[in-house]
C-alpha atoms as an extended CHARMM CRD file, in Angstrom:
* protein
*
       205  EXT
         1         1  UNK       CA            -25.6670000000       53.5440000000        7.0730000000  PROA      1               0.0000000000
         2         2  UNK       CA            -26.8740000000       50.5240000000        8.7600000000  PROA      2               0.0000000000
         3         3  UNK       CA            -28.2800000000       50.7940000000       12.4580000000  PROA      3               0.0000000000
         4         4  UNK       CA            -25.2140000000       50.2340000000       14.3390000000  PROA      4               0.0000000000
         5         5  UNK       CA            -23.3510000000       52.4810000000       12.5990000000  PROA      5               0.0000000000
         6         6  UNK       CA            -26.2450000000       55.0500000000       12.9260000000  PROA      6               0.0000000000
         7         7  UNK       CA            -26.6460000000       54.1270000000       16.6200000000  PROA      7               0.0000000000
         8         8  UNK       CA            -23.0500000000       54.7540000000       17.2270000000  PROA      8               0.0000000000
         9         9  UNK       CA            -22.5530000000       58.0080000000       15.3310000000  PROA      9               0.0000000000
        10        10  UNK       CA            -25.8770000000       59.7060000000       16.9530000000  PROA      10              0.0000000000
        11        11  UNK       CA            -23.7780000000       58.9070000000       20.3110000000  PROA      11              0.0000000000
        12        12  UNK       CA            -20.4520000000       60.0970000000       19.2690000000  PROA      12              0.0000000000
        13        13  UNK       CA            -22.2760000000       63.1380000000       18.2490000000  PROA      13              0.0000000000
        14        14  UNK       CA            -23.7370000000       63.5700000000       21.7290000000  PROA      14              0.0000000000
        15        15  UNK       CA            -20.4150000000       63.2300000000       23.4260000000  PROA      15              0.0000000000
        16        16  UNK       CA            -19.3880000000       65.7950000000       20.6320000000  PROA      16              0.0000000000
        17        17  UNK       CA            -16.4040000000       63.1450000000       19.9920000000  PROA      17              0.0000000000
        18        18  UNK       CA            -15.4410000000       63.8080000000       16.1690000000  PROA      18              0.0000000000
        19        19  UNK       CA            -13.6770000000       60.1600000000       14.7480000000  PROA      19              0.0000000000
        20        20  UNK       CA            -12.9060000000       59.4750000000       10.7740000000  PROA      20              0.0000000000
        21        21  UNK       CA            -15.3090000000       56.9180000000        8.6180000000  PROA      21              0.0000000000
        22        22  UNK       CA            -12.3350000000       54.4110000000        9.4520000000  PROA      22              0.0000000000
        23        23  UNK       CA            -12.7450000000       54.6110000000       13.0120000000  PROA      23              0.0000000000
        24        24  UNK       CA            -16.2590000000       53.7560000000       13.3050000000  PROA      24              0.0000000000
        25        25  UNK       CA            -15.7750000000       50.6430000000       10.6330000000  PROA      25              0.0000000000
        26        26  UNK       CA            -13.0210000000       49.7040000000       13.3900000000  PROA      26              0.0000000000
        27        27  UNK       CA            -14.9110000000       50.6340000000       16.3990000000  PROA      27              0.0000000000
        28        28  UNK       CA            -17.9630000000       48.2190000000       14.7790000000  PROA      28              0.0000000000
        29        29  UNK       CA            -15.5440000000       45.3370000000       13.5930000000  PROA      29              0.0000000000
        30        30  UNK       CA            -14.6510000000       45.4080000000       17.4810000000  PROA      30              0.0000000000
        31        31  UNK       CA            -17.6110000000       44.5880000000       18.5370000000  PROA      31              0.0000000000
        32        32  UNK       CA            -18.5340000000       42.1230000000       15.6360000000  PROA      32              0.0000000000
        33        33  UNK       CA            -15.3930000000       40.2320000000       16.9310000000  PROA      33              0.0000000000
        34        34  UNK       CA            -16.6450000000       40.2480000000       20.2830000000  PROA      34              0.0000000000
        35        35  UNK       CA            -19.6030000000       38.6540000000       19.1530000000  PROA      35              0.0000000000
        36        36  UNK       CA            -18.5980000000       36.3620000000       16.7860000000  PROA      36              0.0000000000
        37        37  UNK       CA            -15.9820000000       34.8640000000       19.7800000000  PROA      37              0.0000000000
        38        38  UNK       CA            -18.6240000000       35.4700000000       22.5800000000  PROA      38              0.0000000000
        39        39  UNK       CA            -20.5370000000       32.2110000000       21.6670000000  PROA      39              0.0000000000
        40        40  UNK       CA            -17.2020000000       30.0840000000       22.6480000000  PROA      40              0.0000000000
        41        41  UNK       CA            -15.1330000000       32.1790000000       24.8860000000  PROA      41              0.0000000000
        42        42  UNK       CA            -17.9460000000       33.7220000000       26.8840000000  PROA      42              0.0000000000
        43        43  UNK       CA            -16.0460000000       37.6520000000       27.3010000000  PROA      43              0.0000000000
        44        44  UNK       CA            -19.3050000000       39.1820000000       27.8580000000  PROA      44              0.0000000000
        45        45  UNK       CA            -22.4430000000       39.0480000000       29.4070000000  PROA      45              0.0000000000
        46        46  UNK       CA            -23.9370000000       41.2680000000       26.9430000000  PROA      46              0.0000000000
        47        47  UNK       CA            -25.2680000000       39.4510000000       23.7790000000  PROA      47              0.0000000000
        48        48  UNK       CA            -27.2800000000       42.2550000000       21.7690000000  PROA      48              0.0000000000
        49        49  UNK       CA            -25.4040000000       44.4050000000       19.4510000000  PROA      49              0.0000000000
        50        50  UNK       CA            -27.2350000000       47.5270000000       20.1320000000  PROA      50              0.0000000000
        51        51  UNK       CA            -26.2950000000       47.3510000000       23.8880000000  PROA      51              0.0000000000
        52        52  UNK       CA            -22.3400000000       46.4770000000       22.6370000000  PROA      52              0.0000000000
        53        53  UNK       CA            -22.8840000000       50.1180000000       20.9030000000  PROA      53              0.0000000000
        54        54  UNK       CA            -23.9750000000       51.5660000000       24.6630000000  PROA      54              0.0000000000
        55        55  UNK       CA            -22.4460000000       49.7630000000       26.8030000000  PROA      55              0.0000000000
        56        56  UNK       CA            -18.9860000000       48.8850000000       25.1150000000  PROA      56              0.0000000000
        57        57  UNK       CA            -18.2280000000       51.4350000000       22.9510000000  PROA      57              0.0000000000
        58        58  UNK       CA            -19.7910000000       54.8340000000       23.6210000000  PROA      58              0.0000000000
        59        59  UNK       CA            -19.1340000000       53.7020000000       27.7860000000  PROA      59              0.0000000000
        60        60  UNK       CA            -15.3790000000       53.2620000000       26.9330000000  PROA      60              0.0000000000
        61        61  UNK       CA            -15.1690000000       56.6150000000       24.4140000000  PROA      61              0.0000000000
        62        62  UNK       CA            -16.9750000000       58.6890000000       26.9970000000  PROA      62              0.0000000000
        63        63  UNK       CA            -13.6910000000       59.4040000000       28.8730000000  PROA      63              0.0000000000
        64        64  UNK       CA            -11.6870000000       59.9910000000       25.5410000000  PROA      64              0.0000000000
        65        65  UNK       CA            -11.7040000000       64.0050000000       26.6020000000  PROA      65              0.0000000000
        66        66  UNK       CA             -9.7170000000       62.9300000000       29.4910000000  PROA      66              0.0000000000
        67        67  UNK       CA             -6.7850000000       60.7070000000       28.0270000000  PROA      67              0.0000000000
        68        68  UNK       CA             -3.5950000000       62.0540000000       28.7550000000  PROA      68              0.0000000000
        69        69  UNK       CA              0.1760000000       61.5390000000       28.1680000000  PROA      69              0.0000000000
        70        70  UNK       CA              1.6370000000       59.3360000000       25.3720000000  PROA      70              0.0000000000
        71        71  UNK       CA              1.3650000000       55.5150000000       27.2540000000  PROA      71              0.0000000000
        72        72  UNK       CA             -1.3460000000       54.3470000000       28.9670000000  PROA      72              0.0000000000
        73        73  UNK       CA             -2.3040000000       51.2230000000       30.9920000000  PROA      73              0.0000000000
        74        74  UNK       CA             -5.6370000000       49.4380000000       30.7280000000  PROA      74              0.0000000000
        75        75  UNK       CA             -5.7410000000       47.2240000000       34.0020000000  PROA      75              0.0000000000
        76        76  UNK       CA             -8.1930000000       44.2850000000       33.9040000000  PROA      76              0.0000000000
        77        77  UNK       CA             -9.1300000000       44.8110000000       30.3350000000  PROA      77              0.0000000000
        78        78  UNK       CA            -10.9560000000       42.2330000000       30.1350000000  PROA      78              0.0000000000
        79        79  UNK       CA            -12.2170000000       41.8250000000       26.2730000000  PROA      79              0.0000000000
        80        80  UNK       CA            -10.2380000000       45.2580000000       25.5470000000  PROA      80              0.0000000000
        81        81  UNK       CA            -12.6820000000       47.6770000000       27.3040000000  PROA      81              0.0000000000
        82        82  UNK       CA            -11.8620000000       51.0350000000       27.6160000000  PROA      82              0.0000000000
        83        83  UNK       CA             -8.8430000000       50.0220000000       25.9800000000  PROA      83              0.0000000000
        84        84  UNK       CA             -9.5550000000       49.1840000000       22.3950000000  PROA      84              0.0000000000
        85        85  UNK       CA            -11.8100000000       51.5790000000       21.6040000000  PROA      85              0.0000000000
        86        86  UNK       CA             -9.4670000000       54.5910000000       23.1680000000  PROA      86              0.0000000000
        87        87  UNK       CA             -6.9370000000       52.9290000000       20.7030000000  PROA      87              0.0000000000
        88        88  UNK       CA             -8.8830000000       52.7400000000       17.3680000000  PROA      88              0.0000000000
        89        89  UNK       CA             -9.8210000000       56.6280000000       18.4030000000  PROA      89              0.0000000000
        90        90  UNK       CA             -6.4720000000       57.8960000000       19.8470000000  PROA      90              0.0000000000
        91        91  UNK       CA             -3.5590000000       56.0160000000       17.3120000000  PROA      91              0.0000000000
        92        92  UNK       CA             -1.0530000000       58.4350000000       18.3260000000  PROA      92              0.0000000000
        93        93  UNK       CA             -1.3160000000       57.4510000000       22.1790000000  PROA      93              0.0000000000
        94        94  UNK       CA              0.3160000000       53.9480000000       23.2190000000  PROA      94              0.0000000000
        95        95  UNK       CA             -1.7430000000       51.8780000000       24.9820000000  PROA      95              0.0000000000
        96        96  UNK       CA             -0.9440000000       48.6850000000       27.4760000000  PROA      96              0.0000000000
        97        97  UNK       CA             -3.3960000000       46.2350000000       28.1230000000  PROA      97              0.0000000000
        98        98  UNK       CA             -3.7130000000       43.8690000000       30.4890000000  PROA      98              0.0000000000
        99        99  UNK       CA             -5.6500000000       41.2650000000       32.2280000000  PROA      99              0.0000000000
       100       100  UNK       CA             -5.0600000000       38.0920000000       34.5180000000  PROA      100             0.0000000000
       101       101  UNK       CA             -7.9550000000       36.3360000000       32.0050000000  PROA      101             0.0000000000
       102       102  UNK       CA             -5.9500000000       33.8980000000       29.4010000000  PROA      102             0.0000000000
       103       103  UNK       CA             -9.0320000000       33.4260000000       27.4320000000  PROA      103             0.0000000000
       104       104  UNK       CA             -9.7270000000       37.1660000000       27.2880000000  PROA      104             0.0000000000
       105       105  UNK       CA             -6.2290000000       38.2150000000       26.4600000000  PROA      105             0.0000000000
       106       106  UNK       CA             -6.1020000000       35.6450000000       23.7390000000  PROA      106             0.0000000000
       107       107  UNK       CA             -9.3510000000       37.8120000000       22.2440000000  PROA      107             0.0000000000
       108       108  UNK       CA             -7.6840000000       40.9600000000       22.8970000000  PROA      108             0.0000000000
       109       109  UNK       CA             -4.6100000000       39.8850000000       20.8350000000  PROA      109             0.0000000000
       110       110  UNK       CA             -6.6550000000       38.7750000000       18.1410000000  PROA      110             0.0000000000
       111       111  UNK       CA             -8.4720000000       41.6560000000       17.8760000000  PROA      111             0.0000000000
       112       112  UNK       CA             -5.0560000000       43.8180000000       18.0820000000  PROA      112             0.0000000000
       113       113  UNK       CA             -3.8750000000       41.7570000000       14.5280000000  PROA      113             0.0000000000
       114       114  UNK       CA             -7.4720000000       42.1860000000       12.7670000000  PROA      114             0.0000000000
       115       115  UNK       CA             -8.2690000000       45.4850000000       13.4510000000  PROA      115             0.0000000000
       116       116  UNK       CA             -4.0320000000       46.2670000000       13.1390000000  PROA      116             0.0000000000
       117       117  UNK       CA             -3.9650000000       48.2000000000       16.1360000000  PROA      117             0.0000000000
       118       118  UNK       CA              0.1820000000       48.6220000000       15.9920000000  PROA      118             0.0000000000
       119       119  UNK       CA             -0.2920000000       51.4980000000       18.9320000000  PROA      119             0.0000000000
       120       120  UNK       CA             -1.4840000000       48.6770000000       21.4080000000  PROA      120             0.0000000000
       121       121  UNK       CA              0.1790000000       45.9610000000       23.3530000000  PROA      121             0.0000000000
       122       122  UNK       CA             -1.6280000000       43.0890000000       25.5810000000  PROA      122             0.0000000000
       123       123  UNK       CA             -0.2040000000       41.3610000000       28.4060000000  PROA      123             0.0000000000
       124       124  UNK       CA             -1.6090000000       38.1060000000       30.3230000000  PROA      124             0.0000000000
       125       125  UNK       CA             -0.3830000000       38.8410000000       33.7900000000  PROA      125             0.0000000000
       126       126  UNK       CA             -1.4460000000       40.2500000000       37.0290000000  PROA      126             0.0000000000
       127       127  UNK       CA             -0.8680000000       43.7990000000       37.1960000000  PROA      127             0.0000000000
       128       128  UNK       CA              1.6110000000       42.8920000000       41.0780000000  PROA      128             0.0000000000
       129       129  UNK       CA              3.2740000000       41.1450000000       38.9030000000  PROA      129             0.0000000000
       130       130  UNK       CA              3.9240000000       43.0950000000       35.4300000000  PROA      130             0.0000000000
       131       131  UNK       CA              7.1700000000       43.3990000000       34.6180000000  PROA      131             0.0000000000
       132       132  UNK       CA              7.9270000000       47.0970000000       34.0600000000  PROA      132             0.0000000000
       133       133  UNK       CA              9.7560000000       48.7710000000       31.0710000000  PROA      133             0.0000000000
       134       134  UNK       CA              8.7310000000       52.3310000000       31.0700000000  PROA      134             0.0000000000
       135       135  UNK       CA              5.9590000000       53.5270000000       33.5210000000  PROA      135             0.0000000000
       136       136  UNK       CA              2.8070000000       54.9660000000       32.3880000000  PROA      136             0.0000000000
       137       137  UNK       CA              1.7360000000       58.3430000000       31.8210000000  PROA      137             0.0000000000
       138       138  UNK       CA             -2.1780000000       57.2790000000       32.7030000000  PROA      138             0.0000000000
       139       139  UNK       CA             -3.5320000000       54.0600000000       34.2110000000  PROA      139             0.0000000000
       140       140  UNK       CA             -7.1600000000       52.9820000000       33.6830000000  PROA      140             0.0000000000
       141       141  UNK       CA             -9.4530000000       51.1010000000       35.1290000000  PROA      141             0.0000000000
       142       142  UNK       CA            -12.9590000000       49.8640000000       34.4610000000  PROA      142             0.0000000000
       143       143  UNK       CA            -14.9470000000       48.2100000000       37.2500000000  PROA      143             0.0000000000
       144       144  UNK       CA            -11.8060000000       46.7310000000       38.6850000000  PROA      144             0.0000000000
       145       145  UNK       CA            -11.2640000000       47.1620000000       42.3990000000  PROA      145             0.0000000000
       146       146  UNK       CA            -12.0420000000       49.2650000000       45.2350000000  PROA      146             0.0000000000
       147       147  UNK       CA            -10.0690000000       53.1660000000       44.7070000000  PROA      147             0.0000000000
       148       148  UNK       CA             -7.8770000000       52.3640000000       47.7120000000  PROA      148             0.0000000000
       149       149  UNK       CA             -6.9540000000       49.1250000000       45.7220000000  PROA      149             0.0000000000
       150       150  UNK       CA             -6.0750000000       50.0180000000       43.0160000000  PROA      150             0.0000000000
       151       151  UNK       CA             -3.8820000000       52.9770000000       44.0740000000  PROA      151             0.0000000000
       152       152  UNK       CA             -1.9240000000       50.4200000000       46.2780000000  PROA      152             0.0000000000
       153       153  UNK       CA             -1.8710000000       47.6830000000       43.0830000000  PROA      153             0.0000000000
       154       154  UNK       CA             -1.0350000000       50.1870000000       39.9190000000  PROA      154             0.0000000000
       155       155  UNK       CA              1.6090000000       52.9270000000       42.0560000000  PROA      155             0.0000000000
       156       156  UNK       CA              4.7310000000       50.6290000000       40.2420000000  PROA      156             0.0000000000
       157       157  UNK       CA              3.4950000000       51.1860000000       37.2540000000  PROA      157             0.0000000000
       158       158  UNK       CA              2.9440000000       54.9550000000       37.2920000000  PROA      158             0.0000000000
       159       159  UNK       CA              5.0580000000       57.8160000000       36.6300000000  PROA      159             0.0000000000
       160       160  UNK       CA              5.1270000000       59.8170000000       39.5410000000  PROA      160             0.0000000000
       161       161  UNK       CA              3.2660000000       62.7240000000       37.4180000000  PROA      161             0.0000000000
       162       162  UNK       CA              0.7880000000       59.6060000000       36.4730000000  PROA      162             0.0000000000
       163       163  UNK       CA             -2.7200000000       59.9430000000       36.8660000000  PROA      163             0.0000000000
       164       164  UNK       CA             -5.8660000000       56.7530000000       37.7430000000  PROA      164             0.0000000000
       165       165  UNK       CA             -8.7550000000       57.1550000000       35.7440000000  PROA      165             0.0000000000
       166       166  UNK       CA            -11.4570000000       55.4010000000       37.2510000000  PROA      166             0.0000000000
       167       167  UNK       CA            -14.3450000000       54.3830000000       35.6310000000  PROA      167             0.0000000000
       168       168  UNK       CA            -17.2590000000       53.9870000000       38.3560000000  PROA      168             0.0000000000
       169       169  UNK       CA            -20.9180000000       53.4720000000       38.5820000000  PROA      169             0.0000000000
       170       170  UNK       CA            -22.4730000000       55.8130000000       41.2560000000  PROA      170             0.0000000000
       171       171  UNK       CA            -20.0810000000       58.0200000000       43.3460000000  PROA      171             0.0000000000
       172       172  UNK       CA            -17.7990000000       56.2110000000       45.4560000000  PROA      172             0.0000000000
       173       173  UNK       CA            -18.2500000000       57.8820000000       48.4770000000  PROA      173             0.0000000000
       174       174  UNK       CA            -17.3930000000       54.9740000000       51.1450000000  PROA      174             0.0000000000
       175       175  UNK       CA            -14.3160000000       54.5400000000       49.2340000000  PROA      175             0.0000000000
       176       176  UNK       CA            -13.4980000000       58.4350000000       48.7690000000  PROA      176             0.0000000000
       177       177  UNK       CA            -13.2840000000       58.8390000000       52.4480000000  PROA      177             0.0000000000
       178       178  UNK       CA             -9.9360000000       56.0800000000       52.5340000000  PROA      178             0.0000000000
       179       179  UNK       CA             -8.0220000000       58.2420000000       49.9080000000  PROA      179             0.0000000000
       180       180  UNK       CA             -5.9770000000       60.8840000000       50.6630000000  PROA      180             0.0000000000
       181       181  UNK       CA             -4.7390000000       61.4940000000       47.3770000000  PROA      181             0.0000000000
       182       182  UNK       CA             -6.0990000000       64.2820000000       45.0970000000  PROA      182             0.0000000000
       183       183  UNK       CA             -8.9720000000       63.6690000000       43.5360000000  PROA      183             0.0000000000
       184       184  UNK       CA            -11.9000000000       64.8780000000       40.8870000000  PROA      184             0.0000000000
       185       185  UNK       CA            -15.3960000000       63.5630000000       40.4590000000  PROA      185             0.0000000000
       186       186  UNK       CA            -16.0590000000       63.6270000000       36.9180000000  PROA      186             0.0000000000
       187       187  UNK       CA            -19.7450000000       62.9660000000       36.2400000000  PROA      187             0.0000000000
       188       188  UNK       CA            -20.2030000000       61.2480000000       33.0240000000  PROA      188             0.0000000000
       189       189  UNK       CA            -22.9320000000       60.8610000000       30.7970000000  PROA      189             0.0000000000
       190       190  UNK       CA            -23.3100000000       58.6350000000       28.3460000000  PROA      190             0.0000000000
       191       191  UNK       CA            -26.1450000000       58.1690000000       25.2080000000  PROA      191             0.0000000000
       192       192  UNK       CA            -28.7410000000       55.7850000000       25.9510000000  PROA      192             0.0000000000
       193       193  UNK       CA            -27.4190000000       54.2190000000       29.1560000000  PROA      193             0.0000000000
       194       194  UNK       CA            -29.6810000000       55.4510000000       32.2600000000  PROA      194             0.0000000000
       195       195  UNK       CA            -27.9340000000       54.1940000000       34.7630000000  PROA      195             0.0000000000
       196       196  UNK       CA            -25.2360000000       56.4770000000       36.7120000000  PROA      196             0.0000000000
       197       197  UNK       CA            -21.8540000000       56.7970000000       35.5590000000  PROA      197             0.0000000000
       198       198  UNK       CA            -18.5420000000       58.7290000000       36.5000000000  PROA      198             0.0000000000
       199       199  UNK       CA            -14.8050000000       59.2990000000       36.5660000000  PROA      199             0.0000000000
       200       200  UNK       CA            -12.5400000000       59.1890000000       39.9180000000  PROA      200             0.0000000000
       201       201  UNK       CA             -9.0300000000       61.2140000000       38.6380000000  PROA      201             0.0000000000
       202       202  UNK       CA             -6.6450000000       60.7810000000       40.6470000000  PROA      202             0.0000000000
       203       203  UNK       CA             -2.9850000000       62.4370000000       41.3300000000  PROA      203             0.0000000000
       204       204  UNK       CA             -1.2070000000       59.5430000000       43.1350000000  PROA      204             0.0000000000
       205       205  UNK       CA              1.8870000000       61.6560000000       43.7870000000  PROA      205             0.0000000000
């Protein structure tokens, strides 16, 4: 077991997340491909593979207990974060991904064929303008917008049992106050990141 495999599994143990030897050789080809096309596409500020581990996959799996439904949207995925590693982990869920990045969706497709990921789609597009062909059980976001934002710019999309799952930094609070919608604070923590981190659920409908 080399380090980044060790690295990763002594976090997926934390988060008592159980995945199959195939997984984690996925999960860790992920982030070798992010790597490998970071030096010419520039999808990530982070450059060291032990923070990739931390910071892109064990941040993304850390909400895996709270997937729900059968298809999900990944708004602003960016280089496929949440959304790729949810995939790899969850194949029986469909998952949408999209981001208004050509560069980064280019990546994201990529990745889709190597890894054959046939459970996830990408789109290049700005969510106001997706064009809709079923609406999604669960949208997701990851350091995307204000929560007033994106319940105004994803409420097309969702079924009108959908739920947001909002990844956040610290608490929202300012942005709490402008939703009336129901919501749960999920407080998240994740293996060898010290800064704050937590969930926003919320029931649009």
């Amino acid at each position: 077991m080399n380090q980044d495999e060790k690295l990763l599994c002594d976090g997926l143990s934390v988060l008592n997340i159980a995945v199959s030897d195939e997984m984690v050789s996925k999960l860790l080809a992920f982030i070798y491909l992010i790597e490998k096309w970071n030096k010419a596409y520039n999808l990530t500020a982070i450059r060291h593979r032990k923070d990739m581990v931390n910071l892109h996959l064990l941040d993304s799996l850390a909400i895996l207990p709270y997937l729900q439904g059968s298809h999900i949207m990944d708004v602003g995925t960016g280089a496929g974060l949440p959304g790729i590693p949810l995939a790899i982990c969850r194949p029986d869920i469909e998952f949408q991904l999209i981001d208004s990045n050509a560069k980064k969706t280019r990546f994201v497709q990529q990745a889709i064929l190597e890894l054959k990921l046939p459970n996830v789609k990408v789109t290049h597009s700005r969510i106001e303008a997706f064009i809709l062909e079923n609406r999604f059980d669960m949208v997701l976001t990851r350091a995307f917008a204000s929560l007033p934002e994106i319940i105004d710019l994803t409420q097309h999309v969702l079924d009108e049992k959908g739920v947001l799952l909002c990844m956040k930094g610290q608490i929202p609070q300012e942005e709490l106050q402008d939703i009336k919608a129901k919501t749960t604070l999920i407080s998240l923590n994740v293996p060898h990141i010290e800064a704050e981190r937590c969930l926003v659920k919320i029931q649009v409908s």
